[in-house]
PDB file as gemmi writes it, atoms N, CA and C in Angstrom:
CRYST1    1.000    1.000    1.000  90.00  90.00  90.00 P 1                      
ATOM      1  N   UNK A   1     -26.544  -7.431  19.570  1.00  0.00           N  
ATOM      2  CA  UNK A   1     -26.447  -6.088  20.038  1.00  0.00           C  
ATOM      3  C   UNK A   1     -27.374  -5.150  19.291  1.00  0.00           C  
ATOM      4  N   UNK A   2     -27.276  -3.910  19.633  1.00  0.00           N  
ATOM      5  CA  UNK A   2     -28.103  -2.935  19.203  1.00  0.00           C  
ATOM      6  C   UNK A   2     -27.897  -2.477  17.085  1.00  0.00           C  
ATOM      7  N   UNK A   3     -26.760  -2.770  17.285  1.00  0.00           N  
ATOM      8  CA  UNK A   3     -26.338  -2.712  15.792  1.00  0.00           C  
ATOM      9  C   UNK A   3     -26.526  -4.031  14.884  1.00  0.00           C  
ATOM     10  N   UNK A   4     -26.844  -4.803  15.482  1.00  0.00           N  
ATOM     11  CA  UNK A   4     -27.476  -6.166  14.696  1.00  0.00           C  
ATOM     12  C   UNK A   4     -28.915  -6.044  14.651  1.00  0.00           C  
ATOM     13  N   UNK A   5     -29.486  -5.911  15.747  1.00  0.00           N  
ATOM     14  CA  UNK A   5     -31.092  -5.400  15.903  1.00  0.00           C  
ATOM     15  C   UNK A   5     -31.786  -4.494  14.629  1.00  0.00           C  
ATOM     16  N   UNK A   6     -30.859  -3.150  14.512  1.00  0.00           N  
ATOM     17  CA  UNK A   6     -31.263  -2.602  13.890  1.00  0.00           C  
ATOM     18  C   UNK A   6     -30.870  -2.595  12.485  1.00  0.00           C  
ATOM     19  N   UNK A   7     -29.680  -3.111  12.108  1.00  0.00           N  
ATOM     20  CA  UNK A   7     -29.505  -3.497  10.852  1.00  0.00           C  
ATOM     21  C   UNK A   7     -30.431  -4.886  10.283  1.00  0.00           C  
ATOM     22  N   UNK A   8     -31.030  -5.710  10.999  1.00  0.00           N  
ATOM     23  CA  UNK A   8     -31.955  -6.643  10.415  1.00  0.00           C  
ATOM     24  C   UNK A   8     -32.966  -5.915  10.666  1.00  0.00           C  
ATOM     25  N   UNK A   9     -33.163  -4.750  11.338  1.00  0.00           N  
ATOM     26  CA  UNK A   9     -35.178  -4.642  10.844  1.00  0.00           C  
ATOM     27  C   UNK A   9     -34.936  -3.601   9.391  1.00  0.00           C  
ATOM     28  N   UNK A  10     -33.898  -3.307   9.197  1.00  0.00           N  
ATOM     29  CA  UNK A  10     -33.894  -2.356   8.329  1.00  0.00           C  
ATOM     30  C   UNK A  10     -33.892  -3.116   6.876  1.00  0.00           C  
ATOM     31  N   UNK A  11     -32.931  -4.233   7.364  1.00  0.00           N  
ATOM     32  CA  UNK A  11     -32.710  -5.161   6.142  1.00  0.00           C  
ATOM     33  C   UNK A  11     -34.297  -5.896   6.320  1.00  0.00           C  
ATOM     34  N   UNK A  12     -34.983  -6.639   6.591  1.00  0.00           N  
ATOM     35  CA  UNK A  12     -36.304  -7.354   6.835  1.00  0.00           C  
ATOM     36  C   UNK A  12     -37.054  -6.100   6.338  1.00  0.00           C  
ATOM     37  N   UNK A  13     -37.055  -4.685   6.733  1.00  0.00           N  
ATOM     38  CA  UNK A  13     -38.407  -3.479   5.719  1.00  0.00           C  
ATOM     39  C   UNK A  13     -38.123  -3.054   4.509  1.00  0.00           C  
ATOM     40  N   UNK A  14     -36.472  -3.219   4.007  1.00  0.00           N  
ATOM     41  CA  UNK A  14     -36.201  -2.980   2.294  1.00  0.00           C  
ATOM     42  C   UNK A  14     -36.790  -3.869   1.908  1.00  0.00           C  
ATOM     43  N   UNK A  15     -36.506  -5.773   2.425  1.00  0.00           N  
ATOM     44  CA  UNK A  15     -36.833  -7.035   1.446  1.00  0.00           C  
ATOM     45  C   UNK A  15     -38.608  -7.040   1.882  1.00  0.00           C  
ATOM     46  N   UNK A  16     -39.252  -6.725   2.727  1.00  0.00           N  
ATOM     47  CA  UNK A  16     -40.720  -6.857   2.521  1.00  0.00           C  
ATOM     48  C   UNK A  16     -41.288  -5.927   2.090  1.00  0.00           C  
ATOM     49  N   UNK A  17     -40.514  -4.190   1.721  1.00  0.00           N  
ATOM     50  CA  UNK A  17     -41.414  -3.037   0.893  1.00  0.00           C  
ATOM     51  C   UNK A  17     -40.896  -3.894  -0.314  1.00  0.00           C  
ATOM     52  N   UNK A  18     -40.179  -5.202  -0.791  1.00  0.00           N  
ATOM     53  CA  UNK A  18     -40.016  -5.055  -2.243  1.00  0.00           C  
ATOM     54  C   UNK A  18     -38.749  -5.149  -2.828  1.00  0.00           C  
ATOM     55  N   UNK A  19     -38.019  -4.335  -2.619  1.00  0.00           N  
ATOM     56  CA  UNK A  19     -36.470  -4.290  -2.739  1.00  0.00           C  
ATOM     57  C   UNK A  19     -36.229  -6.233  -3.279  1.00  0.00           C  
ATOM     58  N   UNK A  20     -35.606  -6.341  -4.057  1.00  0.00           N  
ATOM     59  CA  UNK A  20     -34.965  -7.373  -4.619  1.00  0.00           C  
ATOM     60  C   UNK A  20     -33.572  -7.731  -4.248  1.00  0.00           C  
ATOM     61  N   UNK A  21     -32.869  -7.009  -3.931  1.00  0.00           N  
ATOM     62  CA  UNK A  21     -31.712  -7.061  -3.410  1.00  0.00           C  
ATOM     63  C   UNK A  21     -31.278  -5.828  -2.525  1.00  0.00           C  
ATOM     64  N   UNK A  22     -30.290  -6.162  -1.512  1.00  0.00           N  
ATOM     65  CA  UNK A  22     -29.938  -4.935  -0.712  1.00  0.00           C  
ATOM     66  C   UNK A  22     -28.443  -5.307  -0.621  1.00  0.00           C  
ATOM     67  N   UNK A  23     -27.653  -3.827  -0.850  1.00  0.00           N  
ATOM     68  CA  UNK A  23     -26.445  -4.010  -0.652  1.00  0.00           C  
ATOM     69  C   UNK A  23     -25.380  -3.225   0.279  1.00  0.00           C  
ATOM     70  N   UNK A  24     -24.400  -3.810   1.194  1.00  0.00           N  
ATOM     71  CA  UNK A  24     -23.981  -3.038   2.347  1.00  0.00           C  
ATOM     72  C   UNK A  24     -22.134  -3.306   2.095  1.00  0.00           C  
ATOM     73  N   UNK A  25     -21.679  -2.151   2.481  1.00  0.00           N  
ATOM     74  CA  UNK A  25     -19.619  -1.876   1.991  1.00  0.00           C  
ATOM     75  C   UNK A  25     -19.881  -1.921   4.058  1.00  0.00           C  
ATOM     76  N   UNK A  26     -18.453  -2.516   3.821  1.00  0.00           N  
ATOM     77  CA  UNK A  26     -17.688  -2.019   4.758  1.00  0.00           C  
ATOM     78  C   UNK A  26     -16.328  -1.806   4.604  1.00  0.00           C  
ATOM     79  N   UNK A  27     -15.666  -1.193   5.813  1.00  0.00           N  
ATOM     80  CA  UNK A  27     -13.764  -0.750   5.314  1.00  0.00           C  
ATOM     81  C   UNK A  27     -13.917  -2.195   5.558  1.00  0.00           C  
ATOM     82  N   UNK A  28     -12.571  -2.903   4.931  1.00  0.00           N  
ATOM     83  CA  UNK A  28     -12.034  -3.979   5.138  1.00  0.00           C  
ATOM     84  C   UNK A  28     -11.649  -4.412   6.460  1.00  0.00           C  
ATOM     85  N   UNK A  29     -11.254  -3.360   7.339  1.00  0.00           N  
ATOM     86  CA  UNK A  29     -11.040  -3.364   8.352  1.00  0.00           C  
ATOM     87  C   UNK A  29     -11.401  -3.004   9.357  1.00  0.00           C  
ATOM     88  N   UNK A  30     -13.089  -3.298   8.817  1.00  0.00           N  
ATOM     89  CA  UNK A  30     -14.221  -2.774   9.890  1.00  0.00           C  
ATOM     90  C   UNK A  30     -14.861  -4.267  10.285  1.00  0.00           C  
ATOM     91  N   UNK A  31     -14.352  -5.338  10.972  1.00  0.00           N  
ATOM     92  CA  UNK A  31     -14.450  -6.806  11.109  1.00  0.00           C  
ATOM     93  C   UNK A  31     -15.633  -6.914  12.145  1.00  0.00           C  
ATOM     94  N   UNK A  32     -15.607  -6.159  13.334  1.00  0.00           N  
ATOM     95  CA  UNK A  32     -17.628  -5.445  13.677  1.00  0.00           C  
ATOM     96  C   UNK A  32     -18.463  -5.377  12.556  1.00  0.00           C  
ATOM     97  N   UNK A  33     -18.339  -4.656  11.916  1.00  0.00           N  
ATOM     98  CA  UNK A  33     -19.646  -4.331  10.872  1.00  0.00           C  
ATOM     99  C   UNK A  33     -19.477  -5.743  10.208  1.00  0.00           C  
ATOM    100  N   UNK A  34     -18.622  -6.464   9.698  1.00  0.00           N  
ATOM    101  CA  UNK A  34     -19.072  -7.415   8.793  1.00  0.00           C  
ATOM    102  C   UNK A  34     -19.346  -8.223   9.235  1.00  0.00           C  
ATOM    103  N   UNK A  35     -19.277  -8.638  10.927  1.00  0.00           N  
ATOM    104  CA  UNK A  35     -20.305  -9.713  11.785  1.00  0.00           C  
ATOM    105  C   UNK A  35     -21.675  -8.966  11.473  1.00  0.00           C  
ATOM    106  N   UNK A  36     -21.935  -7.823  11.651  1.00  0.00           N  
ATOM    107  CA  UNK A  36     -23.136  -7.541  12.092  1.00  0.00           C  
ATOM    108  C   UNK A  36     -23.660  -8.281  10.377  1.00  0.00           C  
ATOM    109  N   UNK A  37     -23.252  -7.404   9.134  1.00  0.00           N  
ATOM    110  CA  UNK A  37     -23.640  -8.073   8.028  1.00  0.00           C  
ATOM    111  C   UNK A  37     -23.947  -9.532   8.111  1.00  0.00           C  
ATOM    112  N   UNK A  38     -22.650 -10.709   8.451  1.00  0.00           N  
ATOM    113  CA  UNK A  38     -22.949 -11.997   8.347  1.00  0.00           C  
ATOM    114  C   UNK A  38     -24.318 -12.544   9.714  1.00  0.00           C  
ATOM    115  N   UNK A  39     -24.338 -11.956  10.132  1.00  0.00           N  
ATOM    116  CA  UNK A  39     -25.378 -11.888  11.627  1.00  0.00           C  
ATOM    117  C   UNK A  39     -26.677 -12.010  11.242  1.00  0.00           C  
ATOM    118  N   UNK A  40     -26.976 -11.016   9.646  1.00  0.00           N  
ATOM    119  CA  UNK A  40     -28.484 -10.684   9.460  1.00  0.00           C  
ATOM    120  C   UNK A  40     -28.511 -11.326   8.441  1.00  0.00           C  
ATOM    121  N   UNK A  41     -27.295 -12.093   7.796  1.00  0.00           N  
ATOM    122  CA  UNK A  41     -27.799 -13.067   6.490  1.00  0.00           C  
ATOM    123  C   UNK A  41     -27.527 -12.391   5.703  1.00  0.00           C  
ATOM    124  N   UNK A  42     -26.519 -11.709   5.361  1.00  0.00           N  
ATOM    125  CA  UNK A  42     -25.712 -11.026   3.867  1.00  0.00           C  
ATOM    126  C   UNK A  42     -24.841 -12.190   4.319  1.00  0.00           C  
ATOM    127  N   UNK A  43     -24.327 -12.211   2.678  1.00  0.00           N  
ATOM    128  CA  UNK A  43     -22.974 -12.570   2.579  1.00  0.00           C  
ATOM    129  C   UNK A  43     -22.028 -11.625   1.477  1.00  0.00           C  
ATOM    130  N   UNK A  44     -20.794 -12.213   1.672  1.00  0.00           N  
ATOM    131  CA  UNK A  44     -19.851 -11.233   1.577  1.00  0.00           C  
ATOM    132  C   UNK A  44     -19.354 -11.580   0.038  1.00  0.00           C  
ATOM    133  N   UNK A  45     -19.491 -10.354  -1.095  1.00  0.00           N  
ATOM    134  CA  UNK A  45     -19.173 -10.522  -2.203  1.00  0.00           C  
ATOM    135  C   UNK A  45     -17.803  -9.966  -2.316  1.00  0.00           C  
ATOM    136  N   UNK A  46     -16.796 -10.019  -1.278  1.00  0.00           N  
ATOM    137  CA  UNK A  46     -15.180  -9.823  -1.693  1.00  0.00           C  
ATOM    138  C   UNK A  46     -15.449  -7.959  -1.614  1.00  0.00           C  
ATOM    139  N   UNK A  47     -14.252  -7.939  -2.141  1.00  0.00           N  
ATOM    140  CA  UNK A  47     -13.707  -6.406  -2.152  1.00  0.00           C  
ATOM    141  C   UNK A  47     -14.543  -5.531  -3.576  1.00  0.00           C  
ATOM    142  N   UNK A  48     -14.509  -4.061  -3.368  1.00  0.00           N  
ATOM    143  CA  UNK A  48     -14.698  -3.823  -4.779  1.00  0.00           C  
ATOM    144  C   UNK A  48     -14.441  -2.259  -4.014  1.00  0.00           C  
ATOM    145  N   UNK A  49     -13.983  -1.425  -5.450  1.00  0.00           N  
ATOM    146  CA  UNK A  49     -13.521  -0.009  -5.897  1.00  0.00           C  
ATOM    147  C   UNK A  49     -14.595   0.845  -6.047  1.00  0.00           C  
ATOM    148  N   UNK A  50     -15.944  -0.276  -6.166  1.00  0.00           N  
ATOM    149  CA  UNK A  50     -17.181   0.629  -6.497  1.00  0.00           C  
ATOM    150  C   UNK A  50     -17.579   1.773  -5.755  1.00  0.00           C  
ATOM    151  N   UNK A  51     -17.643   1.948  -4.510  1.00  0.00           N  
ATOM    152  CA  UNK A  51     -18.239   2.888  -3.822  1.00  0.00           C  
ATOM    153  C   UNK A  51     -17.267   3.898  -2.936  1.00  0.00           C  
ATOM    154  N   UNK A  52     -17.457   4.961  -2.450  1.00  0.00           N  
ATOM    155  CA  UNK A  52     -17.114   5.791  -1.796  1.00  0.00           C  
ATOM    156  C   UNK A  52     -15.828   6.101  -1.931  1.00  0.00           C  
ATOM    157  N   UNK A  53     -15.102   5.721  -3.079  1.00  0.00           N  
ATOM    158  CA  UNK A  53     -13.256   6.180  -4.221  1.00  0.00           C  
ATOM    159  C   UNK A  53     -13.064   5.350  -3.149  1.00  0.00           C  
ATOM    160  N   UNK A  54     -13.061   4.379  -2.713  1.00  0.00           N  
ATOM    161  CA  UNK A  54     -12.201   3.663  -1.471  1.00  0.00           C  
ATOM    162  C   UNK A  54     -12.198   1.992  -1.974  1.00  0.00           C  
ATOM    163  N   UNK A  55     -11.401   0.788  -1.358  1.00  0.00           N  
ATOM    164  CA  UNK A  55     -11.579  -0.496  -1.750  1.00  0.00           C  
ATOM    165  C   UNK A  55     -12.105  -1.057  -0.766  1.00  0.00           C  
ATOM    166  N   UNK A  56     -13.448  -0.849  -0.642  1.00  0.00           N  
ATOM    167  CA  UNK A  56     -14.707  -1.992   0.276  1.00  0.00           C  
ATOM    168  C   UNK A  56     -15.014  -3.148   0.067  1.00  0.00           C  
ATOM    169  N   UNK A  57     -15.738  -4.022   1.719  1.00  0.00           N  
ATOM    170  CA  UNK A  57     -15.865  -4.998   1.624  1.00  0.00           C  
ATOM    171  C   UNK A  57     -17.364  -4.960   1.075  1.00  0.00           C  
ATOM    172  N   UNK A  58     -18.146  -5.525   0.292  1.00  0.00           N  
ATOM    173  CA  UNK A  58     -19.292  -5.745  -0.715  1.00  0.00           C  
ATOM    174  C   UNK A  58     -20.157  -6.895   0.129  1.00  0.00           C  
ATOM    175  N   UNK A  59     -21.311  -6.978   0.644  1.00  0.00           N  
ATOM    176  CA  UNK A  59     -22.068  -7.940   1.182  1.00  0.00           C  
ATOM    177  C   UNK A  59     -23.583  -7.127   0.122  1.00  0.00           C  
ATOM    178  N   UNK A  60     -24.072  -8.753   0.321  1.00  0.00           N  
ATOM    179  CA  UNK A  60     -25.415  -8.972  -0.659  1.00  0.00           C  
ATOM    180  C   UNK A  60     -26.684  -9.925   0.305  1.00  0.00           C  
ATOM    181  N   UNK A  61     -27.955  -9.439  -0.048  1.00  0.00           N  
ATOM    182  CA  UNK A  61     -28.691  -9.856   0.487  1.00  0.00           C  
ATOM    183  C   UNK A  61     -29.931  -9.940  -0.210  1.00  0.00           C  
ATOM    184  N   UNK A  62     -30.139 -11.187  -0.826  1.00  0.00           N  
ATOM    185  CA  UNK A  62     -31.587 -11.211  -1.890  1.00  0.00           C  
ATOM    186  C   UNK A  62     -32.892 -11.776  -1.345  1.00  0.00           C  
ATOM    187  N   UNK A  63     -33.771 -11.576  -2.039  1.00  0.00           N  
ATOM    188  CA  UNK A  63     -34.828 -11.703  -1.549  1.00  0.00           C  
ATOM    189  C   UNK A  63     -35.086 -13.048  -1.819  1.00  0.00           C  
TER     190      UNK A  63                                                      
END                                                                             
């Protein structure tokens, strides 16, 4: 879909300007967004407190 499309060209122009790693939250209970993540080749580093005062799902994507 249109939200996979554009989340891999975005992810494919961070990792070829350079970027070493790219990192994407979702709510836990946003199970859309974390296809689209597993779709473009993140995978999913579990939960974390880190971002936005909330407990997100953590996906990683290295170069």
């Amino acid at each position: 879909g249109y939200a996979t499309e554009a989340a891999g060209a975005l992810l494919r122009a961070a990792l070829d300007g350079g970027l070493a790693r790219v990192l994407a939250v979702t709510y836990p209970e946003n199970v859309a967004s974390q296809r689209v993540c597993e779709r473009i080749g993140m995978r999913s580093l579990g939960l974390s407190d880190a971002y936005y005062n909330s407990t997100m799902e953590l996906f990683e994507r290295t170069a």
